[in-house]
C-alpha positions in Angstrom: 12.6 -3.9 3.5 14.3 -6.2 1.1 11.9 -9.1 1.0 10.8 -12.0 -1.6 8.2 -10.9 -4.1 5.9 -13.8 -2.2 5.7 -11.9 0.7 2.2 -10.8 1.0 2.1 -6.8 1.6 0.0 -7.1 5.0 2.9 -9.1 6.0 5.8 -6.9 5.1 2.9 -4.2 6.6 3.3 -6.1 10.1 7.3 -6.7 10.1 7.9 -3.5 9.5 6.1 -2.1 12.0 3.4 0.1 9.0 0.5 -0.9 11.4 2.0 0.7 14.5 3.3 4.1 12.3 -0.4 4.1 10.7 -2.5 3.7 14.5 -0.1 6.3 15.6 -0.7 8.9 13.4 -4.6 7.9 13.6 -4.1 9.1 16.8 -2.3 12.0 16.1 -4.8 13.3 13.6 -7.8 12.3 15.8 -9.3 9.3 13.3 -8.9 11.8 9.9 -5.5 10.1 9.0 -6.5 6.6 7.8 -5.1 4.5 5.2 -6.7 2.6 1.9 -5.7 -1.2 1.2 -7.9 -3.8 0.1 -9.7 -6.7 1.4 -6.2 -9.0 1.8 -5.9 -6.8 4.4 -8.7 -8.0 6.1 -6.8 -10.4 8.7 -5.8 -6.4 10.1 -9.1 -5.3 12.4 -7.5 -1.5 12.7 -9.8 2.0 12.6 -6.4 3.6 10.6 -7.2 1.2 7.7 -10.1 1.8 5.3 -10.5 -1.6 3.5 -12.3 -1.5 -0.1 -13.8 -4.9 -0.9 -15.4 -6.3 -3.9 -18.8 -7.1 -2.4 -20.5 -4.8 0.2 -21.8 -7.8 2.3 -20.1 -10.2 4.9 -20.2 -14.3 4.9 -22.9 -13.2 7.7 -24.9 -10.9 5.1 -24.2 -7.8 6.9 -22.5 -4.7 5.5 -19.1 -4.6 5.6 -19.0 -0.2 5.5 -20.9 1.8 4.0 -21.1 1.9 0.2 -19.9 5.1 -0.9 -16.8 4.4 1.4 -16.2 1.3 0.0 -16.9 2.5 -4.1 -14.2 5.6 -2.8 -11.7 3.6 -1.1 -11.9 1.2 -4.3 -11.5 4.3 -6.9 -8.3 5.6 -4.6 -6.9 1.8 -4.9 -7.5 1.9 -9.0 -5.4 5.1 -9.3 -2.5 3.8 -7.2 -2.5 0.5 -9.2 -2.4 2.6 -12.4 0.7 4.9 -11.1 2.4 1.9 -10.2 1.8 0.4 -13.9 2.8 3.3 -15.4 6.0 3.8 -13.0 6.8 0.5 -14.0 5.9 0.4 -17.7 8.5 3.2 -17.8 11.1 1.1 -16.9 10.9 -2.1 -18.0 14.5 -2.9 -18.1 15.6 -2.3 -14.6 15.4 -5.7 -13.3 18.8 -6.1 -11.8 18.9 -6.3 -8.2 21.3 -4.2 -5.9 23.5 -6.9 -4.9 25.0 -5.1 -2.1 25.1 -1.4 -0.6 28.0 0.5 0.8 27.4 4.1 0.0 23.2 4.5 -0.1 22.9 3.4 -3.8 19.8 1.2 -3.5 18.2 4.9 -2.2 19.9 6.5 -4.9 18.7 4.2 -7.7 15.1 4.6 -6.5 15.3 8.5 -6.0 16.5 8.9 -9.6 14.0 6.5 -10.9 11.3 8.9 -9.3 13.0 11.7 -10.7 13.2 10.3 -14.2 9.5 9.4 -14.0 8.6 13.2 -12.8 10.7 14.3 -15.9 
């Protein structure tokens, strides 16, 4: 999706339809395929999302999960953070937009910006 950089991901999550793709394979794998986002996500009450969270406890003073969940979900989040600095500290430059597409090249631009990162 092609949206505004204000668009909160859980947002963009819920237009495109992630949430249904993520409780279906959830259901596929039989609860073992879940995925990590962090506590914005919270407005999403789904058993495929593990949520990490920067205090263990509730506004009621309950436990949100358990803690080694939540210190592991948080240590997943810090890595993808740092891939996606490093992805884009790599290429700072490319800030023009793909104005329009008529032959795949917005795919094309973002495949060959993985492969040049591999490289």
């Amino acid at each position: 999706m092609n949206l505004p950089g204000t668009t909160h991901d859980s947002t963009m999550a819920s237009m495109s339809k992630i949430y249904c793709k993520t409780d279906d394979m959830y259901d596929l794998m039989d609860g073992m395929a879940k995925v990590v986002v962090d506590s914005a996500f919270a407005s999403e009450a789904r058993d495929s999302l593990i949520k990490s969270y920067q205090t263990s406890q509730g506004r009621n003073g309950q436990l949100r999960q358990d803690q080694r969940v939540n210190n592991e979900a948080t240590a997943i989040r810090q890595m993808a953070g740092w891939g996606m600095q490093a992805f884009q500290g790599l290429f700072p430059r490319l800030k023009e937009k793909i104005r329009f597409e008529e032959r795949g090249e917005r795919k094309i631009m973002l495949n060959l910006m993985v492969l040049l990162y591999n490289f």
